[in-house]
C-alpha positions as CSV (number, residue, x, y, z in Angstrom):
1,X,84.3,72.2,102.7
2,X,87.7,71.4,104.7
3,X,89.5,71.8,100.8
4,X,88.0,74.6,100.6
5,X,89.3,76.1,103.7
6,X,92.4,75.0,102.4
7,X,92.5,76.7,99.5
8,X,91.6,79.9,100.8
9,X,94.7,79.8,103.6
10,X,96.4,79.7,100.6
11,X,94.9,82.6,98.7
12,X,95.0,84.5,101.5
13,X,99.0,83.6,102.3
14,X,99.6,84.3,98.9
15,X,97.9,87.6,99.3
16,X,99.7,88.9,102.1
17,X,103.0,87.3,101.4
18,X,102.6,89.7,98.2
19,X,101.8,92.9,99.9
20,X,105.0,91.9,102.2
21,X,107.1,92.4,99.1
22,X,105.4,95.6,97.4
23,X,105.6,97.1,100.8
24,X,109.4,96.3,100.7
25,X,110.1,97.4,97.3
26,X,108.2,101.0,98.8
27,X,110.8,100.8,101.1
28,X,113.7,100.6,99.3
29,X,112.5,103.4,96.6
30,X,112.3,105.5,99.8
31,X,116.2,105.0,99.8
32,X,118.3,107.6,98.6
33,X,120.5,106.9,95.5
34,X,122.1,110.4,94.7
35,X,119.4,111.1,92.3
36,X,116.6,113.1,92.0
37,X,113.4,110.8,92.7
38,X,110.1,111.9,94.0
39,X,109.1,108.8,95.9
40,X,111.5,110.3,98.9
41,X,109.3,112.7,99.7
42,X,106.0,111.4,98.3
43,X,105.0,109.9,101.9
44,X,106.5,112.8,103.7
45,X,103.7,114.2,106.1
46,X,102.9,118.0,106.1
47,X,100.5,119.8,108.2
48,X,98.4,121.9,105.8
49,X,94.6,123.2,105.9
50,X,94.6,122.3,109.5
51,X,95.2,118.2,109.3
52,X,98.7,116.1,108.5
53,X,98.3,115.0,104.1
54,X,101.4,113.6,102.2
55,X,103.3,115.9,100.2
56,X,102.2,114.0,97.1
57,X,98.8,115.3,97.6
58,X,99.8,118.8,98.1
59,X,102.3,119.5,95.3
60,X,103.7,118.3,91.9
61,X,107.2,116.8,91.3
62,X,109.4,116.9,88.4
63,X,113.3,116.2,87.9
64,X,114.5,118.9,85.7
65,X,118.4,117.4,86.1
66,X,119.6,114.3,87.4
67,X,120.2,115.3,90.8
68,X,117.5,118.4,90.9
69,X,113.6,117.9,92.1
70,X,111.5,120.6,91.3
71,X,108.4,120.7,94.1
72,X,105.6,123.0,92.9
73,X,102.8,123.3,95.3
74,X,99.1,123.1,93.8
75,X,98.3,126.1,96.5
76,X,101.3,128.7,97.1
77,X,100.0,129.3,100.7
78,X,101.6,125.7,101.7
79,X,105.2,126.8,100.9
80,X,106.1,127.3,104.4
81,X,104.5,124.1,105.3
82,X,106.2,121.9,102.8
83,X,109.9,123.2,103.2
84,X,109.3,122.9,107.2
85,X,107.8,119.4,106.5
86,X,111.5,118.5,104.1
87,X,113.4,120.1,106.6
88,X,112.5,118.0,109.4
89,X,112.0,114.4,107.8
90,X,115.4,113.9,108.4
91,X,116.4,113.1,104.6
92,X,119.6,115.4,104.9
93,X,118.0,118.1,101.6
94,X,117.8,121.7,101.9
95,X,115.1,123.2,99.8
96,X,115.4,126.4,98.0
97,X,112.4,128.3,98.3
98,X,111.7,131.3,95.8
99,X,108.4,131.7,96.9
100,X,106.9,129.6,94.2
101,X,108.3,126.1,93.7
102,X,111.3,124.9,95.7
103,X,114.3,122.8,94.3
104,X,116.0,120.1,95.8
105,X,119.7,119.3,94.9
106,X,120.8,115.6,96.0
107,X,124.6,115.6,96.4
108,X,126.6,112.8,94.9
109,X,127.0,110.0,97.6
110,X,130.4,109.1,98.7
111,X,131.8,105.4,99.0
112,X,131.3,105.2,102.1
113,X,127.7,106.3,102.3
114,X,126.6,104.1,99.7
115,X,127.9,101.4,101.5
116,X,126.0,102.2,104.6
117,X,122.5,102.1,102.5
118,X,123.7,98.6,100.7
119,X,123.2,97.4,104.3
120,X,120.2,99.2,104.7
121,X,118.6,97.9,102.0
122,X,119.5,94.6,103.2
123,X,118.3,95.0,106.8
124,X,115.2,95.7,105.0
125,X,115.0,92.6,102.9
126,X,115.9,91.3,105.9
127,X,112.6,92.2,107.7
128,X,110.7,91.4,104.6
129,X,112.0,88.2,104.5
130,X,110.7,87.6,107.9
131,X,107.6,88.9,107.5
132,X,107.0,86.2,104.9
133,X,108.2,83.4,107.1
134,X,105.7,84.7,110.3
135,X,102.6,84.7,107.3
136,X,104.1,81.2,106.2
137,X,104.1,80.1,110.1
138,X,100.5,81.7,110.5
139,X,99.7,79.7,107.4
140,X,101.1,76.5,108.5
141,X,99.1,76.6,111.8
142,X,95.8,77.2,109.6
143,X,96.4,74.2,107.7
144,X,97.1,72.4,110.9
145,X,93.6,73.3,112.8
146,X,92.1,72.5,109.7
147,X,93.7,68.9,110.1
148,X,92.6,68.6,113.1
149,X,89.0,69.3,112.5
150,X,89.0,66.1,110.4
151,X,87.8,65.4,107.2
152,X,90.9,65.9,105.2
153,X,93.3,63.5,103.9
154,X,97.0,63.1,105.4
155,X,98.0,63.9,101.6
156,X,95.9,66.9,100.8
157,X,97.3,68.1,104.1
158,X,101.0,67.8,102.8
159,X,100.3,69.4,99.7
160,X,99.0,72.5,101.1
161,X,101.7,72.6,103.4
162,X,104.3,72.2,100.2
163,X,102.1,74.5,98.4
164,X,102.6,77.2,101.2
165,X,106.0,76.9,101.6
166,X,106.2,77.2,97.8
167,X,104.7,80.2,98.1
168,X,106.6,81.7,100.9
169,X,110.2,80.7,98.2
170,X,108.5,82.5,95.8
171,X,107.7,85.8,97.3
172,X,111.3,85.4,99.1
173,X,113.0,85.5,96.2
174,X,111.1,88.3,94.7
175,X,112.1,90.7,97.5
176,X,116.0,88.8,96.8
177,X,115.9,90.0,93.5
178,X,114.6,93.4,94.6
179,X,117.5,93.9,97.0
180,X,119.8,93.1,94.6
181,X,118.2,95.9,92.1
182,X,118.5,98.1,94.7
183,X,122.2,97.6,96.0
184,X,123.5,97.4,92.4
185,X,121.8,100.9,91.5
186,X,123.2,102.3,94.9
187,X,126.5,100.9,94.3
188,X,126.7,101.6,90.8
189,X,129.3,105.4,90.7
């Protein structure tokens, strides 16, 4: 019974220590690189039909160019909705609005700008990283009630414990190697 307690403290770190980094590598495709990408504005609430959606479920995006989006609405009636929506999300885009689709244009980022989201990015990993420890800690402190209960050896004990913190250097260097994806393609001219 106690072993299997153990085991599922670590299924369950290893579950969340996961979602930790996919919601971290969300993050950073949220992070502008100078070209066109829909997952900028995929999350972006807009008040349409009377309640707040995403824009994802409200329109369709497509890159014609590098640095162009093309946003076409599945209902014409949420035009207004969805270019006040970009407008105030804070992303720094202008949409041009003919009435039908709108277009995005992202403007090339300058030096010093794409320096500024290199440390973003790793302010974000940052967090991430954290996250990971507290679920390792929360983890830890499972294993240890579960020692104290009784009925489990001194070495099965220590191996979850290793196993956890295995677990926790794994998922930390997965959002590592994601930061470094990220910074490269931002500081890549």
């Amino acid at each position: 019974m106690t072993e299997e307690l153990i085991e599922l403290v670590l299924e369950e770190s290893d579950e969340r220590m996961g979602e930790a980094v996919a919601a971290a590598r969300r993050e950073f495709s949220n992070v502008r690189t100078g070209r066109a990408n829909s997952a900028l504005l995929e999350r972006v609430p807009v008040e349409a039909y009377g309640v707040i959606l995403p824009m994802q479920e409200l329109v369709s995006f497509s890159v014609p160019e590098a640095r162009q989006l093309l946003i076409t609405p599945h209902d014409a009636a949420n035009i207004a909705a969805i270019e006040r929506a970009i407008q105030q999300s804070q992303l720094g885009l202008a949409p041009i609005n003919d009435g039908r689709v709108m277009r995005l244009f992202f403007p090339p980022l300058t030096e010093q700008r794409r320096k500024e989201l290199a440390k973003l990015v790793g302010s974000m990993a940052e967090d991430s990283r954290n996250q990971i420890r507290g679920l390792r800690r929360t983890a830890r402190k499972d294993i240890d009630e579960i020692k104290k209960d009784g009925g489990v050896s001194f070495d099965d004990i220590a191996r979850a414990t290793d196993k956890v913190d295995a677990i926790a250097r794994k998922y930390e260097a997965q959002v590592d190697e994601a930061q470094k994806r990220k910074e490269q393609e931002l500081l890549d001219v």
